[in-house]
C-alpha positions as a Markdown table, in Angstrom:
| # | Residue | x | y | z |
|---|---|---|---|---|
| 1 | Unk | -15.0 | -13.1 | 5.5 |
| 2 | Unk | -17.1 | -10.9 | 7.5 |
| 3 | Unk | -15.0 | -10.1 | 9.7 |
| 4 | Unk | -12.3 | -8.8 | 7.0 |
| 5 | Unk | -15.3 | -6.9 | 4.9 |
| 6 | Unk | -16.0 | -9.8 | 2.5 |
| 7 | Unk | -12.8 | -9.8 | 0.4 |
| 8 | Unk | -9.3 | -10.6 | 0.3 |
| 9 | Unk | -8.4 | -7.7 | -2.4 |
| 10 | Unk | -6.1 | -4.9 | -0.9 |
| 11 | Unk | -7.8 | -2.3 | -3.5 |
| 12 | Unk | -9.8 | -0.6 | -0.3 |
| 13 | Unk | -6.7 | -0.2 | 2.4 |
| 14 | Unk | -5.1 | 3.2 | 2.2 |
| 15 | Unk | -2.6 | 3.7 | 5.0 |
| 16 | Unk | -1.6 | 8.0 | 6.0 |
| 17 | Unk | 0.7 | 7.4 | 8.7 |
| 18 | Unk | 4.0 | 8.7 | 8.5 |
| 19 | Unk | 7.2 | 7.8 | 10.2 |
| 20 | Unk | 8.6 | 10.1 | 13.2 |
| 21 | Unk | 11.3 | 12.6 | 11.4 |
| 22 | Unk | 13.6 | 11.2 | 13.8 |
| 23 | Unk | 13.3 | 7.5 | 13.1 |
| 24 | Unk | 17.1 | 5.9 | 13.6 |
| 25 | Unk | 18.3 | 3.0 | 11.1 |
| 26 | Unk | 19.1 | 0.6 | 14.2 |
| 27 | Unk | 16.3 | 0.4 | 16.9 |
| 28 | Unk | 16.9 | -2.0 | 19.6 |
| 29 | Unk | 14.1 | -4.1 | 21.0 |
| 30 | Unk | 13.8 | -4.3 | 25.1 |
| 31 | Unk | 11.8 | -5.7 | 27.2 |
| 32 | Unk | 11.6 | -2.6 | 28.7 |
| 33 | Unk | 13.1 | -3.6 | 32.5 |
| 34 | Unk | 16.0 | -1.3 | 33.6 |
| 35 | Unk | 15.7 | 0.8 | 30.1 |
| 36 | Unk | 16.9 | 3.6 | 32.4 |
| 37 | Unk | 20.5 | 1.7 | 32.9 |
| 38 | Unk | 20.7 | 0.3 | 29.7 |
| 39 | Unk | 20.5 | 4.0 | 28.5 |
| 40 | Unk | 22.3 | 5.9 | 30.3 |
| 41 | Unk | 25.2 | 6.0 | 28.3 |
| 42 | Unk | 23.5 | 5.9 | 25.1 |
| 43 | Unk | 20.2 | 8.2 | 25.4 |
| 44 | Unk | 19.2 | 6.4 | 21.9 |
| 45 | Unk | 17.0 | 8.0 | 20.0 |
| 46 | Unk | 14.5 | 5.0 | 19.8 |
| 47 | Unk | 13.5 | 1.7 | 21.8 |
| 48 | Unk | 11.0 | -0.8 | 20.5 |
| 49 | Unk | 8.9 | -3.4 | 22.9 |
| 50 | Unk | 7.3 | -6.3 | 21.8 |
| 51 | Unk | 3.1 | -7.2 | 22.2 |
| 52 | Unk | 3.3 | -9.3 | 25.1 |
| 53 | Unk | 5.2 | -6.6 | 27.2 |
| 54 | Unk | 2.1 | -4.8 | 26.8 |
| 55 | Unk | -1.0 | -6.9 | 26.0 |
| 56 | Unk | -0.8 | -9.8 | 28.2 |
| 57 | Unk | -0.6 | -13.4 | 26.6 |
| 58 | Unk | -2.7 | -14.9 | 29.5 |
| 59 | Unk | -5.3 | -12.3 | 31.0 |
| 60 | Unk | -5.7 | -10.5 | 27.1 |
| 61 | Unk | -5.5 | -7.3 | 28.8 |
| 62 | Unk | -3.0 | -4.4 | 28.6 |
| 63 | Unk | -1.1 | -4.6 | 31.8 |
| 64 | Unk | -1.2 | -2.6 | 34.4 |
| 65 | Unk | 2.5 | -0.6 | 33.4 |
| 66 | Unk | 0.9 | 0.0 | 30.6 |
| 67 | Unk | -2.5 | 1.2 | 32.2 |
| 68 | Unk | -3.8 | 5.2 | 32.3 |
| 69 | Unk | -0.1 | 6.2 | 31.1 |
| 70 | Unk | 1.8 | 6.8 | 28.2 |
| 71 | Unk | 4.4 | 4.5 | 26.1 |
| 72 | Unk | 7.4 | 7.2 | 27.1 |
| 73 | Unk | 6.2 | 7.6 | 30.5 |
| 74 | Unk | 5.9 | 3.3 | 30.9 |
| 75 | Unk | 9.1 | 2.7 | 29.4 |
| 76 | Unk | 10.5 | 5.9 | 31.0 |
| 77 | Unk | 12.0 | 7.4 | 28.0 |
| 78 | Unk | 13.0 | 10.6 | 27.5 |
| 79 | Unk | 10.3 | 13.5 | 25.7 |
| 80 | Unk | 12.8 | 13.6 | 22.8 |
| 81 | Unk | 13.2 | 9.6 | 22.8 |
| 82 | Unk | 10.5 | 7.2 | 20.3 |
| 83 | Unk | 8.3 | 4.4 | 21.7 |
| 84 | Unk | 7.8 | 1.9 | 19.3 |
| 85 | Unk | 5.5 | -0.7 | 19.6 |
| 86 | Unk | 6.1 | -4.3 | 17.3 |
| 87 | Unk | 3.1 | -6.1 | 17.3 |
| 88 | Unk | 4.1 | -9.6 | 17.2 |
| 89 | Unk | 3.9 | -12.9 | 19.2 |
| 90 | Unk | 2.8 | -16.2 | 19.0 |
| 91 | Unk | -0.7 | -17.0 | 17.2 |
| 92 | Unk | -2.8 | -17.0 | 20.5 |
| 93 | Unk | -1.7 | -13.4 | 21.2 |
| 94 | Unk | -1.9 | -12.1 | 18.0 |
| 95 | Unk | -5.3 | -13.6 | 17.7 |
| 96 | Unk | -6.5 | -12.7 | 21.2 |
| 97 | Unk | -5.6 | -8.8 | 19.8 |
| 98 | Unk | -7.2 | -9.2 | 16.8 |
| 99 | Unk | -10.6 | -10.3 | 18.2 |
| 100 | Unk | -10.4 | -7.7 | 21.0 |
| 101 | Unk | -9.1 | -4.8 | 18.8 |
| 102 | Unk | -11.9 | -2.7 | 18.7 |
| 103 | Unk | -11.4 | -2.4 | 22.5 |
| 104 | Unk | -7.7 | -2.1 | 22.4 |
| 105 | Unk | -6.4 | 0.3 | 19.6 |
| 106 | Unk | -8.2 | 3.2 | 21.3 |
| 107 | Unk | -5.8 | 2.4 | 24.1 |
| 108 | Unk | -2.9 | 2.0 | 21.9 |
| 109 | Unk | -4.1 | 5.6 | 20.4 |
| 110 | Unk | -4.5 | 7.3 | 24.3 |
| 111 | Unk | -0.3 | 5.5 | 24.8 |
| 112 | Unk | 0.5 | 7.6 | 22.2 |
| 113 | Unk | 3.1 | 4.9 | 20.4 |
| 114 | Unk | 5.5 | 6.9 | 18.2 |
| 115 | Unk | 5.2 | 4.1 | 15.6 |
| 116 | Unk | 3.6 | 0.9 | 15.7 |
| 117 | Unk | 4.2 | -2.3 | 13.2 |
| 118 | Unk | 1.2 | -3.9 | 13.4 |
| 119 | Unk | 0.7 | -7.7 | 14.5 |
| 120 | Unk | 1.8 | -10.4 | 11.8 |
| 121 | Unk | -0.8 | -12.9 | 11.2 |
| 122 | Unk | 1.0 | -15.8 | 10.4 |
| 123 | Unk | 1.6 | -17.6 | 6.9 |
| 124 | Unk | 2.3 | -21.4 | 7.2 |
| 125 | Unk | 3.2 | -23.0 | 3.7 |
| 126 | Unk | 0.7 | -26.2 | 4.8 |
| 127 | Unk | -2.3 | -24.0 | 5.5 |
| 128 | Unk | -5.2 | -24.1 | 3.0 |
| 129 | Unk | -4.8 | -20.8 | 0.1 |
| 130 | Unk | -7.8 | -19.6 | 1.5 |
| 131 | Unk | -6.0 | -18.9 | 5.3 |
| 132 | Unk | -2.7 | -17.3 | 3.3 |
| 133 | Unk | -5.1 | -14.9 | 1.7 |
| 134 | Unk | -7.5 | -13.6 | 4.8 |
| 135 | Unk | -4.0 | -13.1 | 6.9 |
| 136 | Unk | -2.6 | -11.0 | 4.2 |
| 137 | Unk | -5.5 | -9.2 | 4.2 |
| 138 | Unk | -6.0 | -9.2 | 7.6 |
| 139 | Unk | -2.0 | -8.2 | 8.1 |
| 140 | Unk | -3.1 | -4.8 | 6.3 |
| 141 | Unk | -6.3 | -4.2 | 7.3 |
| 142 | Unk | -5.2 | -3.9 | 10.8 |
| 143 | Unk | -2.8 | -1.6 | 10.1 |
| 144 | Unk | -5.4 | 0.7 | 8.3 |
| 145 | Unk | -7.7 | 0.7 | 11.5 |
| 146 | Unk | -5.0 | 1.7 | 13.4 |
| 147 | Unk | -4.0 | 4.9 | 11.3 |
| 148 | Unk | -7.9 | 5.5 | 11.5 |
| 149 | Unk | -7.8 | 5.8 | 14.9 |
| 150 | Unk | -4.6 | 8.2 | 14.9 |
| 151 | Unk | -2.0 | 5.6 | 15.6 |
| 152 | Unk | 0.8 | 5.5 | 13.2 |
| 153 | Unk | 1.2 | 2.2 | 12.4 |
| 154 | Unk | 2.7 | -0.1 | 9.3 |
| 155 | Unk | 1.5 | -3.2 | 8.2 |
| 156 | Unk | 3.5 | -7.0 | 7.8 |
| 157 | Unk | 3.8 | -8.4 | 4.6 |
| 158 | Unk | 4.4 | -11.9 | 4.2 |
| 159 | Unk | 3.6 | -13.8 | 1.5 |
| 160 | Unk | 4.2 | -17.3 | -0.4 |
| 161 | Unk | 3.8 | -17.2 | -3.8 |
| 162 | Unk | 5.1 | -14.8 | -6.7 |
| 163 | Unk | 1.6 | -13.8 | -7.2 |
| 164 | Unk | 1.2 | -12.3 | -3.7 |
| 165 | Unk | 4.5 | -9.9 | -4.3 |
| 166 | Unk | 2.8 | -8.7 | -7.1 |
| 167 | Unk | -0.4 | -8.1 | -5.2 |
| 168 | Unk | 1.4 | -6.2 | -3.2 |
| 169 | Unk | 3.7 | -4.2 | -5.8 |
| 170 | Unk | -0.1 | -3.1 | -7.2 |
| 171 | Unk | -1.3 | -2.0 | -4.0 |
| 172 | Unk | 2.0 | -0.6 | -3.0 |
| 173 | Unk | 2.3 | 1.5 | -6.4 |
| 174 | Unk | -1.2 | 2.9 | -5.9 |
| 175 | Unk | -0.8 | 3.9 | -2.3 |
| 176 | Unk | 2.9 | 4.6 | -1.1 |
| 177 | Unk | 2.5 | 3.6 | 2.3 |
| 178 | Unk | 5.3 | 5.4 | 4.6 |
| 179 | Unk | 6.7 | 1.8 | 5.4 |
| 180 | Unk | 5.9 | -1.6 | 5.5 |
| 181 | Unk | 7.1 | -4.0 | 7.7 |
| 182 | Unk | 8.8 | -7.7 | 7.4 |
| 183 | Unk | 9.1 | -10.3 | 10.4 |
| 184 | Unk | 12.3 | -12.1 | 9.5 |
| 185 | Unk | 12.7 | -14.4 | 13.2 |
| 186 | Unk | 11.4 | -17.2 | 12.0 |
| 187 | Unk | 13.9 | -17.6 | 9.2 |
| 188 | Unk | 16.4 | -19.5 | 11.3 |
| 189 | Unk | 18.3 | -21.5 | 8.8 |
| 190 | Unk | 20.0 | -20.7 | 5.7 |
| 191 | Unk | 18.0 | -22.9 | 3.7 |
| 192 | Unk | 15.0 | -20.8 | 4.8 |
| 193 | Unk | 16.8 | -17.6 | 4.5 |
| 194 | Unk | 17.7 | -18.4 | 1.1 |
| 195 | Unk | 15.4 | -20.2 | -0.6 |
| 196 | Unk | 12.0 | -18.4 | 0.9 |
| 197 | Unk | 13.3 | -14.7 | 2.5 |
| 198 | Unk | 15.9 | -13.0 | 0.4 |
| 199 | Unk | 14.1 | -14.0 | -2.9 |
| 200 | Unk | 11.3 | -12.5 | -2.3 |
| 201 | Unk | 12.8 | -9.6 | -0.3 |
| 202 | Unk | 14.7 | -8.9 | -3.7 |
| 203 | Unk | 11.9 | -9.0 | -5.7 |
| 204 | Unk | 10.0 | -6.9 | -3.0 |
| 205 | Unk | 13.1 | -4.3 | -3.3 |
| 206 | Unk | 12.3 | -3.6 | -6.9 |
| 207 | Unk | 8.7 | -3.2 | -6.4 |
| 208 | Unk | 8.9 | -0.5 | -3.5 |
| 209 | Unk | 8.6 | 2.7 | -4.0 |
| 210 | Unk | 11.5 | 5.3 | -3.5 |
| 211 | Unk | 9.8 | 6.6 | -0.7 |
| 212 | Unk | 9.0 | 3.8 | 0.9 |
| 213 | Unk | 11.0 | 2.7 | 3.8 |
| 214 | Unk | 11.0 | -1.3 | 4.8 |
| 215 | Unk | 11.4 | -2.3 | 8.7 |
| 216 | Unk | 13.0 | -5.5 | 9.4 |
| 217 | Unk | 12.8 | -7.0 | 12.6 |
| 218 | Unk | 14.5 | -10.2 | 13.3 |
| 219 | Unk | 17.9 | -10.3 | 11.6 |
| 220 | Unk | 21.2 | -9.8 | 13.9 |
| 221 | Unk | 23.4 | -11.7 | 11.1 |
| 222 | Unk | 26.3 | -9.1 | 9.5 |
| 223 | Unk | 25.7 | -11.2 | 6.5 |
| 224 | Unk | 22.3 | -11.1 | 6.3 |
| 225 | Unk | 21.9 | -7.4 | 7.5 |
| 226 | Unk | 24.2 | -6.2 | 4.5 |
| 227 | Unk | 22.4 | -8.4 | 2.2 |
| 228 | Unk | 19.1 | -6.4 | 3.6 |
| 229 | Unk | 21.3 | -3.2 | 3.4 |
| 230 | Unk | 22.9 | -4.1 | -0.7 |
| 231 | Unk | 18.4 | -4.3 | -1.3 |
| 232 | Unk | 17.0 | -1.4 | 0.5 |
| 233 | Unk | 19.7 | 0.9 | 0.7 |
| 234 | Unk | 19.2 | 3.9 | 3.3 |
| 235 | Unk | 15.2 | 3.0 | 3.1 |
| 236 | Unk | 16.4 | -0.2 | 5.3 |
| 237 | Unk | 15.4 | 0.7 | 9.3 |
| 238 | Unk | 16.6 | -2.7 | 11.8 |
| 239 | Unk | 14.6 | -3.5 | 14.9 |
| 240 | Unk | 16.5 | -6.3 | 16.5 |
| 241 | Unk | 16.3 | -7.9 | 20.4 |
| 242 | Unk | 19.5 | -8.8 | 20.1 |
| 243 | Unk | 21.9 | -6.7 | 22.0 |
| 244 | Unk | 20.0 | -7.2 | 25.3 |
| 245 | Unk | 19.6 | -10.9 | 24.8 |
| 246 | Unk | 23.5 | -11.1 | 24.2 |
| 247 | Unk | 24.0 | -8.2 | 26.7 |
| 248 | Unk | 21.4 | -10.5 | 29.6 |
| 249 | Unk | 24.9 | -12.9 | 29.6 |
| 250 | Unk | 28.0 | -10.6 | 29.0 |
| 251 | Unk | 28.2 | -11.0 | 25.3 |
| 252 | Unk | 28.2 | -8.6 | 22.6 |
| 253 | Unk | 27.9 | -8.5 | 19.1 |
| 254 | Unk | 31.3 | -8.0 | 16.9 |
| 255 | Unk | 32.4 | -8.3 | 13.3 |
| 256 | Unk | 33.3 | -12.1 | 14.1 |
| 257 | Unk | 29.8 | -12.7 | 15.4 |
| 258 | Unk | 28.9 | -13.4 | 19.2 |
| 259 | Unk | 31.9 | -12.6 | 21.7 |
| 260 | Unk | 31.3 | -13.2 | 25.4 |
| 261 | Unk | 33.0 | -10.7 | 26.6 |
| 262 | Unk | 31.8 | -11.1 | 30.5 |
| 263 | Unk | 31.2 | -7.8 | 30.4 |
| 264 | Unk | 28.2 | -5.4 | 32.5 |
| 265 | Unk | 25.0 | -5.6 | 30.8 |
| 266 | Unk | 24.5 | -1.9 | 30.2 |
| 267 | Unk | 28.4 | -1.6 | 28.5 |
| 268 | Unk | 27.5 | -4.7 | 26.7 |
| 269 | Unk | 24.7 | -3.5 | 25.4 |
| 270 | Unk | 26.0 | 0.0 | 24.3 |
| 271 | Unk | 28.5 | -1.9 | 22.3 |
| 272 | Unk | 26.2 | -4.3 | 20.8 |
| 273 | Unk | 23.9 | -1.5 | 19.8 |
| 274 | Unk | 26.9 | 1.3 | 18.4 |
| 275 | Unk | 27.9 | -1.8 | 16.1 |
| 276 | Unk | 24.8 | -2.3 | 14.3 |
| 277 | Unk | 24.5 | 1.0 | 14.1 |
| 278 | Unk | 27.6 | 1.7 | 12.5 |
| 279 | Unk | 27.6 | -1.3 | 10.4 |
| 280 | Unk | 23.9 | 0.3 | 9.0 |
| 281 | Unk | 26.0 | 3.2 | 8.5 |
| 282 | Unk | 28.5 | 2.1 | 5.9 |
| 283 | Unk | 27.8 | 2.6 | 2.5 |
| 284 | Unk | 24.8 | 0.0 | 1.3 |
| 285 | Unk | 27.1 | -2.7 | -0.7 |
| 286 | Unk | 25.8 | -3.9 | -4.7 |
| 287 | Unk | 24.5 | -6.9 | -5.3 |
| 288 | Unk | 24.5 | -9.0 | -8.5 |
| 289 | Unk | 23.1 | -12.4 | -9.1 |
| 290 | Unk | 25.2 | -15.3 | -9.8 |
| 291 | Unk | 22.4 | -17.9 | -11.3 |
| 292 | Unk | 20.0 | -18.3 | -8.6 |
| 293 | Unk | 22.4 | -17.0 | -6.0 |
| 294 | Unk | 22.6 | -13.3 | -4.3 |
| 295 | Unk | 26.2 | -12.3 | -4.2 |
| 296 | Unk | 26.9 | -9.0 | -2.4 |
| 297 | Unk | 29.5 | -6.5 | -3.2 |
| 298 | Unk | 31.3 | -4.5 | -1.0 |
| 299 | Unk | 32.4 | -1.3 | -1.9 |
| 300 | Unk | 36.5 | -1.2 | -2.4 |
| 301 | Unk | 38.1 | 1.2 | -0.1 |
């Protein structure tokens, strides 16, 4: 309790970070080897890395391509190209950042990260109330000392009951944060997706305000994505590892899901990355519910 400064209320986190103007709807997440050739064709506006690319999960240090340079100049990115950073990982990394932060978000700050979505500390339906409450805290918090320190960052939100959306719709309605953040990997299954995610993304959608963008990491589905897109409109922004996974084997992402089209990394991975872009680009579809169920809409040609 200390350590979060003796409360689980949000009432004391304001966040003044605000999003690069330049900010794409599709950022692809890489794990930043041979960004150069995965590029070149490209020349995307924005790559994202994940935590462990740059704070190590065994030493707890940033690593040395990482060390006395910055994010562009690591990942070799152009000077009109964004670095983003997404803080998460497994519990022992995420933990092992927040215990050492005060060391490490100066160097964050000296990387000069474009954007950062600050580290997700996690939310496990059997932990005791009291654990669901510090990490929500905690999941803000973070983000605030980041901002402080001149990084821009956005916080996670997770959350398990009603009660905690509406937390959040309070604190969110006070403050209008530039963005806020939602890890959606873990939400494998569809009795996951449905019953725990897209109700409380829906409820979320009607508590954010119109300035307020949401970043979704984690969801490579075309049904999903537009179900993201029919809630959030052009606020949605998609980080996804996706297309270099797929593109690691040949495959690329299509319409009719995962085709392995034995083709080069790089020109997989260009058209993996141009389709979710373009499907972000279509006009966001309606939604409507159907008793409990989300049925999406698409517009009629």
């Amino acid at each position: 309790m200390r350590d979060v400064g003796g409360t689980v209320a949000f009432d004391d986190i304001v966040l003044e970070a605000r999003l690069p103007a330049a900010l794409p709807p599709f950022i692809p997440q890489v794990d930043g080897h041979d960004l150069a050739r995965f590029d070149a064709d490209l020349r995307w506006p924005a790559y994202a890395v994940g935590l462990r690319r740059v704070f190590s999960p065994t030493s707890h240090r940033v690593v040395p391509r990482f060390t006395d340079t910055t994010a562009r100049e690591a990942l070799g990115l152009h000077h009109d190209q964004l670095a983003v950073l997404v803080g998460y990982g497994e519990d022992p990394l995420v933990e092992a950042f927040w215990t050492r932060r005060r060391q490490l978000i100066p160097r964050l700050a000296e990387q000069q990260w474009d954007l950062v979505l600050a580290c997700n500390y996690s939310m496990y339906g059997n932990q005791p109330r009291a654990e669901h409450l510090l990490n929500f805290r905690r999941n803000l918090l973070l983000a605030q000392e980041l901002c402080d320190a001149g990084v821009p960052a956005v916080p996670n939100l997770y959350w398990f009951r009603q009660e905690d959306l509406d937390r959040y719709g309070a604190w969110l309605a006070d403050t209008a944060p530039a963005a806020v953040a939602i890890n959606l990997q873990t939400f494998r299954r569809d009795a996951s997706w449905n019953d725990m995610a897209l109700p409380g993304l829906a409820y979320l959608s009607l508590l954010l305000p119109a300035g307020t963008r949401l970043i979704a990491c984690g969801t490579s589905r075309r049904s999903r994505i537009r179900e993201l897109h029919a809630l959030f409109g052009d606020r949605l922004v998609l980080v996804s590892q996706n297309p270099q996974q797929y593109a690691r084997h040949g495959a690329v992402m299509t319409p009719q899901g995962r085709v392995d089209a034995h083709a080069h990394d790089h020109d997989a991975f260009a058209a993996s990355v141009r389709y979710y872009a373009d499907l972000l680009a279509e006009p966001p579809p309606t939604w409507r519910l159907d008793g409990k169920q989300m049925v999406v809409e698409e517009p009629t040609a």
